[in-house]
PyMOL Python script that loads the backbone (N, CA, C, O; Angstrom):
from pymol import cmd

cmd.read_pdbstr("""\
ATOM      1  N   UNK A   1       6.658  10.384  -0.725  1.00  0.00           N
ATOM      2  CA  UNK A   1       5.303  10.064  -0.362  1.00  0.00           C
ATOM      3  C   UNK A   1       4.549   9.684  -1.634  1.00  0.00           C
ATOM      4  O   UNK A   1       4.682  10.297  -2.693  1.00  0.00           O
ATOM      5  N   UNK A   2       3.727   8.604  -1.455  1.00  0.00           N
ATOM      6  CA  UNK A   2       3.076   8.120  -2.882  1.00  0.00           C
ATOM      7  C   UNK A   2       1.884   8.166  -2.469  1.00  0.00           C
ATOM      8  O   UNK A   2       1.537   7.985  -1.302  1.00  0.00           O
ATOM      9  N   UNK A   3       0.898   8.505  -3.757  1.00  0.00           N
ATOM     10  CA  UNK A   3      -0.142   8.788  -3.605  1.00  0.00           C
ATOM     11  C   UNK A   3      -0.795   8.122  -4.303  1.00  0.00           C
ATOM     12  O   UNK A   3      -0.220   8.063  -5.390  1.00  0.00           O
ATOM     13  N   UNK A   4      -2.037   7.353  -4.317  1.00  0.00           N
ATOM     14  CA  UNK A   4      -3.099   6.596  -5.673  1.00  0.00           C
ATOM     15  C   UNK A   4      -4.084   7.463  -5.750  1.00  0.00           C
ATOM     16  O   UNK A   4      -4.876   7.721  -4.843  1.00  0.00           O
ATOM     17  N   UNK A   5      -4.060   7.924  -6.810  1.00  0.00           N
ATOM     18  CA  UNK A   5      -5.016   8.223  -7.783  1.00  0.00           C
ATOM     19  C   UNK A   5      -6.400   7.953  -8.407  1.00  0.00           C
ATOM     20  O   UNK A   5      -6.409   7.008  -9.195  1.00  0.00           O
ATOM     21  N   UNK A   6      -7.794   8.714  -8.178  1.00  0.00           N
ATOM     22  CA  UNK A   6      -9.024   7.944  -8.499  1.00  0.00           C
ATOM     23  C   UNK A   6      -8.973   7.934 -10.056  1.00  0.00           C
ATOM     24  O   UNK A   6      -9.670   7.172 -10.726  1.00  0.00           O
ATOM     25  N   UNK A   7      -8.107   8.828 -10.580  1.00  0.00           N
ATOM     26  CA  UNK A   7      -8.504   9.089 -12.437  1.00  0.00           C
ATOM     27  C   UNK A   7      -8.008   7.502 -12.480  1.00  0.00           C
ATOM     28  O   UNK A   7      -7.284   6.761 -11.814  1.00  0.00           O
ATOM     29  N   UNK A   8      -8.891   7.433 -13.743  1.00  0.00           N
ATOM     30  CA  UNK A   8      -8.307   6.164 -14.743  1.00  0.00           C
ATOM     31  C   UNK A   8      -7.445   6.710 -15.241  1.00  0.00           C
ATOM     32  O   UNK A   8      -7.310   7.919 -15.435  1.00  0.00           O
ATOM     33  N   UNK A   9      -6.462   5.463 -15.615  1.00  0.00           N
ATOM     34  CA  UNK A   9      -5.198   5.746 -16.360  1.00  0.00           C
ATOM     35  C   UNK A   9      -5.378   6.222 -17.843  1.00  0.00           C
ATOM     36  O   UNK A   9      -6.122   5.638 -18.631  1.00  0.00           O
ATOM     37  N   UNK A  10      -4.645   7.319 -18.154  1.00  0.00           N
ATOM     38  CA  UNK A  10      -5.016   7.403 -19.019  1.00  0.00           C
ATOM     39  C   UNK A  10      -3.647   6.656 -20.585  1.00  0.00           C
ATOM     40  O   UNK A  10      -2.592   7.253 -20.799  1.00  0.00           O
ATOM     41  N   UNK A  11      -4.014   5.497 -21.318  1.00  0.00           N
ATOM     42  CA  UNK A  11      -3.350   5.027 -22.066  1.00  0.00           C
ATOM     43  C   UNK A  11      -2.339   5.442 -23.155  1.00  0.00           C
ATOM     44  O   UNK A  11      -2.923   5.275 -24.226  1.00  0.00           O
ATOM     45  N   UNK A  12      -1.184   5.872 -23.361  1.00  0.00           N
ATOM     46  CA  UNK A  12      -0.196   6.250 -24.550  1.00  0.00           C
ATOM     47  C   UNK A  12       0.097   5.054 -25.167  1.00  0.00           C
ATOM     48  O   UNK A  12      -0.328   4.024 -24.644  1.00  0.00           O
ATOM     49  N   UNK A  13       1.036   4.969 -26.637  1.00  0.00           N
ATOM     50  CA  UNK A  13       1.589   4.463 -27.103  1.00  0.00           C
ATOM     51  C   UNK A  13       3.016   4.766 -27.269  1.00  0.00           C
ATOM     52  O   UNK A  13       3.481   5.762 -26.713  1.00  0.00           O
ATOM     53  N   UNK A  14       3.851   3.894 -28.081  1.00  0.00           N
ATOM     54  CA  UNK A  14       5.288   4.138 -28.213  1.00  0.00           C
ATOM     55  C   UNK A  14       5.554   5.358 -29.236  1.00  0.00           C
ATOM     56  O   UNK A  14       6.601   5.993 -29.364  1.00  0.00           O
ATOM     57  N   UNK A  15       4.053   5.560 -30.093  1.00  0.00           N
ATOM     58  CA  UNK A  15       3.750   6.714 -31.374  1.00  0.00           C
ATOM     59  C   UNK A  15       3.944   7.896 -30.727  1.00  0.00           C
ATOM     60  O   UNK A  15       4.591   8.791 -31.271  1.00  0.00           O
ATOM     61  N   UNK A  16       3.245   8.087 -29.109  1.00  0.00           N
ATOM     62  CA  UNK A  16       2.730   9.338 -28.625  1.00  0.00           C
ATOM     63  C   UNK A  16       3.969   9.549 -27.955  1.00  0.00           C
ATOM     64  O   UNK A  16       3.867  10.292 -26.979  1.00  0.00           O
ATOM     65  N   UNK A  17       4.952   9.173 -28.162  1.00  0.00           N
ATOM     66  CA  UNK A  17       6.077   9.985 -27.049  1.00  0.00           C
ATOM     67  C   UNK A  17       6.719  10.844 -27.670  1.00  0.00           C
ATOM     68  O   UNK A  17       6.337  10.794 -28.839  1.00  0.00           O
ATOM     69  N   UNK A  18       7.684  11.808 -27.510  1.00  0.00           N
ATOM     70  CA  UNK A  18       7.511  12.169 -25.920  1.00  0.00           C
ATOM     71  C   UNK A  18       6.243  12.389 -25.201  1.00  0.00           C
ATOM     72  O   UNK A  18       5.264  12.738 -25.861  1.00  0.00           O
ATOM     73  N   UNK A  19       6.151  12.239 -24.038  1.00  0.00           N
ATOM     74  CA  UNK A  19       4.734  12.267 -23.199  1.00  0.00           C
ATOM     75  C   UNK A  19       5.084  13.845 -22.903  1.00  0.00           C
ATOM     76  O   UNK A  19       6.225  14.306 -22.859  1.00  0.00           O
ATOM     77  N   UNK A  20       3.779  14.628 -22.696  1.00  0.00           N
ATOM     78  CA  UNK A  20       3.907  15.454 -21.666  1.00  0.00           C
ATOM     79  C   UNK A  20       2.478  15.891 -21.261  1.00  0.00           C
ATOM     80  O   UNK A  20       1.473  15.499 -21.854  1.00  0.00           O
ATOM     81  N   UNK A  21       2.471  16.571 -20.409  1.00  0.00           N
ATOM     82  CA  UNK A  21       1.411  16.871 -19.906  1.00  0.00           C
ATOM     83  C   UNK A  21       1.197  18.178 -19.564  1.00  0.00           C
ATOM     84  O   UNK A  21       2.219  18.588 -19.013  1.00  0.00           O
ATOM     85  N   UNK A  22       0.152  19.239 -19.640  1.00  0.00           N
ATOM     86  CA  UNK A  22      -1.100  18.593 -19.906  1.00  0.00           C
ATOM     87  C   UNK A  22      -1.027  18.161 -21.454  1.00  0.00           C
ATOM     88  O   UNK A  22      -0.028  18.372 -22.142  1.00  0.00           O
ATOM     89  N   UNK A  23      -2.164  17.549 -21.915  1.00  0.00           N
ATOM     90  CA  UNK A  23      -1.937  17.154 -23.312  1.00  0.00           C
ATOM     91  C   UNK A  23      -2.852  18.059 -23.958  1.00  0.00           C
ATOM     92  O   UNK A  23      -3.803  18.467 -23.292  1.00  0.00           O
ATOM     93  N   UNK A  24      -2.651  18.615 -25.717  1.00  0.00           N
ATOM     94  CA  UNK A  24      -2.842  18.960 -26.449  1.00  0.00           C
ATOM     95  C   UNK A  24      -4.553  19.037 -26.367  1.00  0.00           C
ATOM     96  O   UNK A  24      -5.090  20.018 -26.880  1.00  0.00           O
ATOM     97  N   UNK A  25      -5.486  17.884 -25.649  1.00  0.00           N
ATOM     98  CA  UNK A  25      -6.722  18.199 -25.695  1.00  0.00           C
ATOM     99  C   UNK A  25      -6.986  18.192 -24.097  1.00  0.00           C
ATOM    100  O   UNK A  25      -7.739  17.289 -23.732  1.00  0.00           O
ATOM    101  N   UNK A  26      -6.495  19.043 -23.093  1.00  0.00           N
ATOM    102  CA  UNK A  26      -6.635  19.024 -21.880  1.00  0.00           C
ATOM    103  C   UNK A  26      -7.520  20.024 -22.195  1.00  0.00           C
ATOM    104  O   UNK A  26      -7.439  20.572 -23.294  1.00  0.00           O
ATOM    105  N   UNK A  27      -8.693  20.471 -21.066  1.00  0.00           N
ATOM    106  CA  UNK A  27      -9.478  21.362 -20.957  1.00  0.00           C
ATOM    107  C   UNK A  27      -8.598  22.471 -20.445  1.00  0.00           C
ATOM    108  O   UNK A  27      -7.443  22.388 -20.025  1.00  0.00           O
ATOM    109  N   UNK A  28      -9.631  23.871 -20.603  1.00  0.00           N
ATOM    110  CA  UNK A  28      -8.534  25.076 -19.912  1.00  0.00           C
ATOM    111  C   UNK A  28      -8.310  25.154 -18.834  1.00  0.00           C
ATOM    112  O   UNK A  28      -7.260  25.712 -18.515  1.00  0.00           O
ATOM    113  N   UNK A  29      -9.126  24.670 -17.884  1.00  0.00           N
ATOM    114  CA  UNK A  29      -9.241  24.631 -16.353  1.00  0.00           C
ATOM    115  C   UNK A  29      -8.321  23.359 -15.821  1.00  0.00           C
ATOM    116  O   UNK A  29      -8.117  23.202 -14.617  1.00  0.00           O
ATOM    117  N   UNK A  30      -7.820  22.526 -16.758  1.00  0.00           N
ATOM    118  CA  UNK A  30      -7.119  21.764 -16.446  1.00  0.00           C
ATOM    119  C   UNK A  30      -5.517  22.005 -16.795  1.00  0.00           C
ATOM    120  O   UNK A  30      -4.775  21.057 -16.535  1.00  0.00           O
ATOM    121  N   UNK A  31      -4.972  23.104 -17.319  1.00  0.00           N
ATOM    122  CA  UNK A  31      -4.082  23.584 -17.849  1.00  0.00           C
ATOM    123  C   UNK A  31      -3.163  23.718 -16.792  1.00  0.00           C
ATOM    124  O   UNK A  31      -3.662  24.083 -15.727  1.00  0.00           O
ATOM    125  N   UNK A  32      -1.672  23.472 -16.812  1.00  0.00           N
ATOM    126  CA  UNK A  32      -0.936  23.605 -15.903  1.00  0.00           C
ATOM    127  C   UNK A  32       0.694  23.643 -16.670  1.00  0.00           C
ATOM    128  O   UNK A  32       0.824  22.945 -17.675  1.00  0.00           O
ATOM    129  N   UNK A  33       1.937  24.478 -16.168  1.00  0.00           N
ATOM    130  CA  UNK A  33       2.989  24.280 -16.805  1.00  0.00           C
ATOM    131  C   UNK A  33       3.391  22.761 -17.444  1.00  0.00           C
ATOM    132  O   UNK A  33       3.235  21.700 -16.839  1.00  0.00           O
ATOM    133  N   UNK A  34       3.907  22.899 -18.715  1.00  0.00           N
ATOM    134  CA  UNK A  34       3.708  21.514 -19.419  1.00  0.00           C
ATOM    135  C   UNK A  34       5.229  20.780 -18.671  1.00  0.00           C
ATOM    136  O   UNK A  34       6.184  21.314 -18.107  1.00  0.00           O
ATOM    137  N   UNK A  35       5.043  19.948 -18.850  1.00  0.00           N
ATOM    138  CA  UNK A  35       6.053  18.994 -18.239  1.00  0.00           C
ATOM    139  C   UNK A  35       6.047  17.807 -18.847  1.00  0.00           C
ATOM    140  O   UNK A  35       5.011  17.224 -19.169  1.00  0.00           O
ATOM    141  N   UNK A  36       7.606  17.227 -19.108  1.00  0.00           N
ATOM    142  CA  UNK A  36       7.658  16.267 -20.163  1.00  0.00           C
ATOM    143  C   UNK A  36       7.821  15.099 -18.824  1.00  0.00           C
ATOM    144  O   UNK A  36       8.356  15.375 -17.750  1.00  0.00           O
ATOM    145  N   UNK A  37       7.280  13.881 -19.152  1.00  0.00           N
ATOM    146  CA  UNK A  37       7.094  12.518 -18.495  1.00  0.00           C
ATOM    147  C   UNK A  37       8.061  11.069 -18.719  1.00  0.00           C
ATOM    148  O   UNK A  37       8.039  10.626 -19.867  1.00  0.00           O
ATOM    149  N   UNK A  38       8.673  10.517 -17.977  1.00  0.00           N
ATOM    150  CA  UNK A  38       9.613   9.504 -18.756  1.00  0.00           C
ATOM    151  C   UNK A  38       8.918   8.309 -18.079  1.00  0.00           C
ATOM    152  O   UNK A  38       8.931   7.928 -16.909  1.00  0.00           O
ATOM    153  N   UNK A  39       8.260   7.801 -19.267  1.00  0.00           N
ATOM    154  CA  UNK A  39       7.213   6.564 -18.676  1.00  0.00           C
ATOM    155  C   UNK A  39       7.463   4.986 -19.191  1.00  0.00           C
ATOM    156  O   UNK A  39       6.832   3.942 -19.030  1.00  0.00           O
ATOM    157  N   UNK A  40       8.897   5.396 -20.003  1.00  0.00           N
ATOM    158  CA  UNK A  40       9.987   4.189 -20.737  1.00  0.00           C
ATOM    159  C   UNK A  40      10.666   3.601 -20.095  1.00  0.00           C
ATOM    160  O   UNK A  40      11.146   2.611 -20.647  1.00  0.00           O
ATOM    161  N   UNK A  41      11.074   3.854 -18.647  1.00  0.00           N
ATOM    162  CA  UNK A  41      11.283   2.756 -17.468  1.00  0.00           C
ATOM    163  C   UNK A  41      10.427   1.901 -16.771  1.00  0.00           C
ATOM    164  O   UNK A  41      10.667   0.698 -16.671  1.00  0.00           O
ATOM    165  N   UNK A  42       9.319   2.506 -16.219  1.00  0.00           N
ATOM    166  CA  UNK A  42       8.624   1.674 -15.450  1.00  0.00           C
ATOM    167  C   UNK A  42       7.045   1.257 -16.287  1.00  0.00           C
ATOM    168  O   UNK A  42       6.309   0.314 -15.994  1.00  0.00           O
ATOM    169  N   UNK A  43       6.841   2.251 -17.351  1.00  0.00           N
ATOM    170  CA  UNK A  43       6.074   1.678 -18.043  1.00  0.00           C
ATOM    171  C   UNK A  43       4.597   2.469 -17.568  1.00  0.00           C
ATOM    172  O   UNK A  43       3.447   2.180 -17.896  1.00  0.00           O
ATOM    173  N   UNK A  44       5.018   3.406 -16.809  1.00  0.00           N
ATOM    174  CA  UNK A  44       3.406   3.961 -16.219  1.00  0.00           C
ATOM    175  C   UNK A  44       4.094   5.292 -15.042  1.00  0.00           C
ATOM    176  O   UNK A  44       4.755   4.981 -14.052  1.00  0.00           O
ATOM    177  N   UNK A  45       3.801   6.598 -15.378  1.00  0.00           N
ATOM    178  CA  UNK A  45       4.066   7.670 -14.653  1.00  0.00           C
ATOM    179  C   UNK A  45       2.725   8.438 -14.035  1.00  0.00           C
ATOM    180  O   UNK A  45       1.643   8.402 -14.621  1.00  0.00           O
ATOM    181  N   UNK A  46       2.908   9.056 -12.924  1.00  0.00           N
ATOM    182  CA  UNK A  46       2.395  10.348 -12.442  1.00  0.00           C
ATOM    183  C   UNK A  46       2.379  11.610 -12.272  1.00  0.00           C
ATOM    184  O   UNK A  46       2.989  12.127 -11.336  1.00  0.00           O
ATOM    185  N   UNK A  47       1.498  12.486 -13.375  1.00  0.00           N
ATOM    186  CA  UNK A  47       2.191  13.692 -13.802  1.00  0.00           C
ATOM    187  C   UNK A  47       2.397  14.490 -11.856  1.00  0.00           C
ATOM    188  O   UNK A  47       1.395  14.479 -11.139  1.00  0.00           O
ATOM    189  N   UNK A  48       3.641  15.036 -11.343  1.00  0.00           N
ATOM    190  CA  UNK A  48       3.707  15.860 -10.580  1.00  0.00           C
ATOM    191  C   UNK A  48       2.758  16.748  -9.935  1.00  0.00           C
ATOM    192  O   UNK A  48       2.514  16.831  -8.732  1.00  0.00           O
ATOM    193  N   UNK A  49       1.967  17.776 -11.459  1.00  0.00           N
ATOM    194  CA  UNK A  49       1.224  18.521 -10.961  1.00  0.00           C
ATOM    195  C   UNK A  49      -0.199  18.497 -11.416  1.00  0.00           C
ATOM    196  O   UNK A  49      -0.824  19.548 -11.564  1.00  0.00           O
ATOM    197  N   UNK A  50      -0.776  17.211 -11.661  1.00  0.00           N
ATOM    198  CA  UNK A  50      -2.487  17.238 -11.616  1.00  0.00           C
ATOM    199  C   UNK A  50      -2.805  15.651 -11.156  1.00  0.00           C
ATOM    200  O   UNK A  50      -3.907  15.198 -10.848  1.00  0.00           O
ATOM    201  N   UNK A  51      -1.664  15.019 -11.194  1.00  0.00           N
ATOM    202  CA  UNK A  51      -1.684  13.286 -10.303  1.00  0.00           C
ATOM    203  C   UNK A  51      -2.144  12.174 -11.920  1.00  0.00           C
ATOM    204  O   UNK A  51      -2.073  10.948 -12.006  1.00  0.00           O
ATOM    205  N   UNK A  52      -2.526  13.026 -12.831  1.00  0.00           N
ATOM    206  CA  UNK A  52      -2.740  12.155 -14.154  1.00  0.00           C
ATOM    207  C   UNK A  52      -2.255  11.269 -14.296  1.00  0.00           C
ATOM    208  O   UNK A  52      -1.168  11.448 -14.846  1.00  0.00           O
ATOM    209  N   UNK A  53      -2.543   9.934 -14.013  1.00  0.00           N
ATOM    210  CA  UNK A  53      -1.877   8.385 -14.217  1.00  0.00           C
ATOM    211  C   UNK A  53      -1.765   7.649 -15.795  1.00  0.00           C
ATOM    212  O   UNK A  53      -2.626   6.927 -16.299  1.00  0.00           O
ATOM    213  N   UNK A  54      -0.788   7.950 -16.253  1.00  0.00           N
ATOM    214  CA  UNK A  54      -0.368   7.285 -17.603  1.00  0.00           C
ATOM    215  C   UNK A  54       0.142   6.140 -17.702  1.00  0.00           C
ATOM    216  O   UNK A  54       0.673   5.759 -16.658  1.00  0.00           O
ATOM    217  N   UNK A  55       0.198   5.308 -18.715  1.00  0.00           N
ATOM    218  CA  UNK A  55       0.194   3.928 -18.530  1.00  0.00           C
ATOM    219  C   UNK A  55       0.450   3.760 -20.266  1.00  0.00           C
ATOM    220  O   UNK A  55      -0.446   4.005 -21.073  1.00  0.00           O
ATOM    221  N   UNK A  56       1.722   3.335 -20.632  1.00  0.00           N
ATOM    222  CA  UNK A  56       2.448   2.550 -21.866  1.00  0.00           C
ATOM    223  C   UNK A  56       1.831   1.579 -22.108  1.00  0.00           C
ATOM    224  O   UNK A  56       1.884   0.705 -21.244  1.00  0.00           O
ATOM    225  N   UNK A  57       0.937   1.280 -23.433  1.00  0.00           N
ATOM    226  CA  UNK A  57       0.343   0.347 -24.039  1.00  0.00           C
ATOM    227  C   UNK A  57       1.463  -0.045 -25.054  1.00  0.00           C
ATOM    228  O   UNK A  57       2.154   0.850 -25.540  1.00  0.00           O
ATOM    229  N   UNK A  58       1.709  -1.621 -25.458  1.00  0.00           N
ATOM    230  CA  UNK A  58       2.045  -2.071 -26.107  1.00  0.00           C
ATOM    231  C   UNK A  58       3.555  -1.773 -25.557  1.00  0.00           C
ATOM    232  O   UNK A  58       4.047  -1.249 -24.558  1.00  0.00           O
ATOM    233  N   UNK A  59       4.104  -2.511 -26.977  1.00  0.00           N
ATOM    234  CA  UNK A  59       5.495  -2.598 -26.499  1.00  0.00           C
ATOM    235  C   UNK A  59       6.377  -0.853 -26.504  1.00  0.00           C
ATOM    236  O   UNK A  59       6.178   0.206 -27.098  1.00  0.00           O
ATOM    237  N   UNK A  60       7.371  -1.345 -25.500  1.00  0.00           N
ATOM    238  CA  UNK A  60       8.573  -0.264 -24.988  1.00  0.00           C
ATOM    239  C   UNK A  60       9.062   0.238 -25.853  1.00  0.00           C
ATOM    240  O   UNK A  60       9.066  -0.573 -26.779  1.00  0.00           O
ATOM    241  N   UNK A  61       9.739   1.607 -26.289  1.00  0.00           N
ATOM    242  CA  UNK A  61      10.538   1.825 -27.134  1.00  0.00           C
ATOM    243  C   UNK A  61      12.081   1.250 -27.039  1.00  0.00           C
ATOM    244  O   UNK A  61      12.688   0.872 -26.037  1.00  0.00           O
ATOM    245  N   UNK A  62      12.450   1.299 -28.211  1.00  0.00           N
ATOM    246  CA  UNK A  62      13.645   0.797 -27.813  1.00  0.00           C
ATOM    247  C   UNK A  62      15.109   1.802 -26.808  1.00  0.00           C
ATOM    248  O   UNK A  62      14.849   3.001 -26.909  1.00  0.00           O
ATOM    249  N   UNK A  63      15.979   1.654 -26.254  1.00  0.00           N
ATOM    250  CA  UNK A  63      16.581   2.838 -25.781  1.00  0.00           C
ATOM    251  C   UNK A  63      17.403   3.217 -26.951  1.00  0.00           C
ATOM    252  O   UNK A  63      17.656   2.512 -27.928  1.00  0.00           O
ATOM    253  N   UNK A  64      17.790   4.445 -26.713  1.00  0.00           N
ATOM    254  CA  UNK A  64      19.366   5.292 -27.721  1.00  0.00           C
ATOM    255  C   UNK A  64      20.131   4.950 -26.911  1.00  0.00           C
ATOM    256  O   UNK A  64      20.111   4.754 -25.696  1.00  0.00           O
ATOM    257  N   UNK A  65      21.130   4.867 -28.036  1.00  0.00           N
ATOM    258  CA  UNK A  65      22.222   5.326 -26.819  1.00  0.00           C
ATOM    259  C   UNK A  65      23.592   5.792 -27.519  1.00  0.00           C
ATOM    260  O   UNK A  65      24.539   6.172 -26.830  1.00  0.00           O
TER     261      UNK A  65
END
""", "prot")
cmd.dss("prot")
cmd.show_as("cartoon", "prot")
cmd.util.cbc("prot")
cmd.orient("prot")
């Protein structure tokens, strides 16, 4: 089931990964088990548990492998 989201997206770079959420300046009331995000496929994730819409600025990282 997919859901849209009223938050604006909020923007990362290829600097800020790993993603996770909540982030480092989340409020306390917004605090929730942290959870890491893989937003290097499609370029834009939805955290599970607060619906936070992230969105990859600039270019992709490259993959490992």
């Amino acid at each position: 089931m997919s859901q849209k989201t009223l938050q604006n997206p909020i923007e990362v770079t290829a600097q800020e990964l790993p993603l996770h959420c909540p982030g480092k300046d989340a409020p306390l009331w917004a605090r929730h088990p942290r959870v890491y995000l893989d937003i290097t496929h499609s370029g834009e994730v939805v955290c599970p548990y607060c619906s936070a819409h992230y969105v990859l600025r600039g270019e992709r990282p490259k993959a490992h492998h």
